[in-house]
C-alpha positions, 0 to 999 in steps of 0.5 A: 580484387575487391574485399568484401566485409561481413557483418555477423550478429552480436552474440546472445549474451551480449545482446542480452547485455545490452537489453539490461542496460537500457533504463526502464521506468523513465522519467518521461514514463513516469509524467505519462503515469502521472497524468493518467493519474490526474485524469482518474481523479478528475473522473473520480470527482465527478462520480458520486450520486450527487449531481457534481456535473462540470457545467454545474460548476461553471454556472456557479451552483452553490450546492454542486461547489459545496459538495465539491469542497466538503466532499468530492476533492477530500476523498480523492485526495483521500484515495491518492494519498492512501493508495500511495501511501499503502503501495510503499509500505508494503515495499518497505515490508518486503524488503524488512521481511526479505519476501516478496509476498509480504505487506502489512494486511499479510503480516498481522500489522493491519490486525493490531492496528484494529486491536489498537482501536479496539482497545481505546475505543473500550477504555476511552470511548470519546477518545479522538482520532489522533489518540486512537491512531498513537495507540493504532501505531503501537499496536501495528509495531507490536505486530510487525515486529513480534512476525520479524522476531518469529520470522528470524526463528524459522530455520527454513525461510521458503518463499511461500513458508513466510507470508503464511506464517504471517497470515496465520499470526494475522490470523490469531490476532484477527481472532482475538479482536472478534472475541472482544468485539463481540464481548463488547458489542462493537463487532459494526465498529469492527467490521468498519475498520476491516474493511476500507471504504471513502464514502465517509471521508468529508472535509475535517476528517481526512487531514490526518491522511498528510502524515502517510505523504510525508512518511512516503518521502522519508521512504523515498529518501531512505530507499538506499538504506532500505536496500541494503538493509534487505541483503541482510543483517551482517552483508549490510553491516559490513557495509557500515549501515546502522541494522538495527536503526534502519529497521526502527526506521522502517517498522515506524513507517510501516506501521505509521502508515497502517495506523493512519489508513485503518483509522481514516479509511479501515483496511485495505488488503493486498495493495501493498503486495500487488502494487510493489510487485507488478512494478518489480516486473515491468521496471525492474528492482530498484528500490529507489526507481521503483518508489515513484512508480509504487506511489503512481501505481498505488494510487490510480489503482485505488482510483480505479478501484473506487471508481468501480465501486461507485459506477458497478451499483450506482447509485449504490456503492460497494466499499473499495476495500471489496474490490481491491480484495478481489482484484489483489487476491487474484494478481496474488495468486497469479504471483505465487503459481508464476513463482512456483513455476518459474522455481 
């Protein structure tokens, strides 16, 4: 008699299992992101009130390449480096801070920054950018690292306790920016630091922006050790990792990063959460996956978000610090009431 054999489903769990271990975020994945990248900045180049047409540049307009030159490449070059840039800090941020509801423009950084340049703005007002971004940066690690001394004070660390006490530190500081401001009629200069916008980035004036790509490969290339560091102080200890240089190392960067931003570009709010965040959901959390995918991520999404801003009002323009704050304040919302339902 013959026998018969028969097939029965893998459990749950182990199909579950199975489910986990499949690699997401391939590396093809990331060269399909990588070139709708490229396709947004070449849409980037080509907005503008200015005719810059690729027929005009083909026929050899002088004043199209011209203004493709000293303008259009700059501030997409810009905007890519800024969006990445901003995108990895915030994920250096949360890991330092051990939330996933924190980044620089949350946690009072963005706000010292501003300080910083408020401050040699009033003692040397013919100060350059490179020395008004050496005391941005002083400044914007002051910050941060006066939210981690009063983050280690709270004794209860709730989820959604630590992005408000950095809101309110972000806050205080804020405040105090204003008062001098006004006091010293530079509440314009202010408001253009607060607030990011591209429209003014021209050839000789964006280089400074290479300095957060190189601190964005140092990020990649310390992911692990920012891992580790996230666990905690004394797991990551007995592991035989250097807490406290690591943490140096990640407070530079971060503020780095802000400082270089705020003085080139002004603020630009709730990247650095959003961004992080969204490819946490879509690709898992490992740190050192998840960097390209931040930096790809980051940068269309200012891309995007530009784009916006130039095409919604043409031929007027709208500063993608608005936009952004717009779009990312709604994906933080939609991040805290899922957090909340999910606990």
């Amino acid at each position: 008699m013959a026998s018969s054999t028969i097939s029965t489903p893998a459990p749950a769990p182990a199909a579950a299992a199975a489910r986990r271990s499949r690699p997401r975020g391939s590396g093809a994945q990331l060269a399909w992101a990588g070139t709708a990248v490229v396709i947004l900045a070449c849409a980037s180049m080509f907005v503008g009130v200015s005719d810059v047409s690729l027929p005009a540049l083909l026929s050899s307009d002088q004043t199209a390449w011209d203004i493709f030159w000293i303008s259009r490449l700059p501030r997409t070059l810009s905007v890519i480096l800024a969006g990445a840039a901003l995108g990895i800090a915030g994920l250096i941020m949360q890991l330092m801070a051990r939330n996933k509801f924190v980044e620089p423009s949350t946690v009072g950084t963005v706000e010292s920054a501003s300080l910083g340049i408020l401050v040699v703005t009033v003692a040397i007002p013919g100060a350059s950018l490179l020395a008004k971004m050496s005391v941005a940066t002083v400044f914007a690690a002051a910050g941060t690292g006066l939210f981690l001394l009063v983050l280690r004070r709270i004794p209860l660390r709730n989820t959604l306790i630590v992005p408000l006490v950095g809101i309110m530190l972000g806050g205080v500081i804020a405040a105090v920016t204003t008062f001098f401001a006004y006091r010293y009629d530079l509440l314009q200069s202010l408001n253009s630091w607060m607030i990011g916008d591209f429209s003014g980035v021209l050839r000789g004036r964006y280089e400074l922006l290479w300095i957060v790509a190189i601190l964005a490969v140092v990020g990649y290339l310390c992911a692990d050790r920012f891992t580790m560091a996230g666990m905690g102080q004394e797991f990551s200890t007995n592991l035989g990792l250097n807490y406290g240089r690591v943490m140096t190392l990640g407070l530079i960067i971060v503020s780095l990063i802000s400082a270089v931003v705020v003085v080139n570009i002004g603020a630009i709010p709730f990247l650095g959460l959003v961004v992080p965040n969204l490819v946490s959901l879509a690709f898992g959390d490992s740190v050192r996956r998840a960097v390209p995918w931040v930096a790809v991520f980051g940068a269309g999404f200012v891309l995007l978000c530009d784009i916006i801003g130039r095409t919604i009002r043409f031929p007027y323009e709208i500063p993608v610090g608005v936009i952004v704050s717009a779009v990312g304040s709604a994906i933080f919302l939609y991040l805290l009431l899922r957090t909340r339902k999910n606990g």
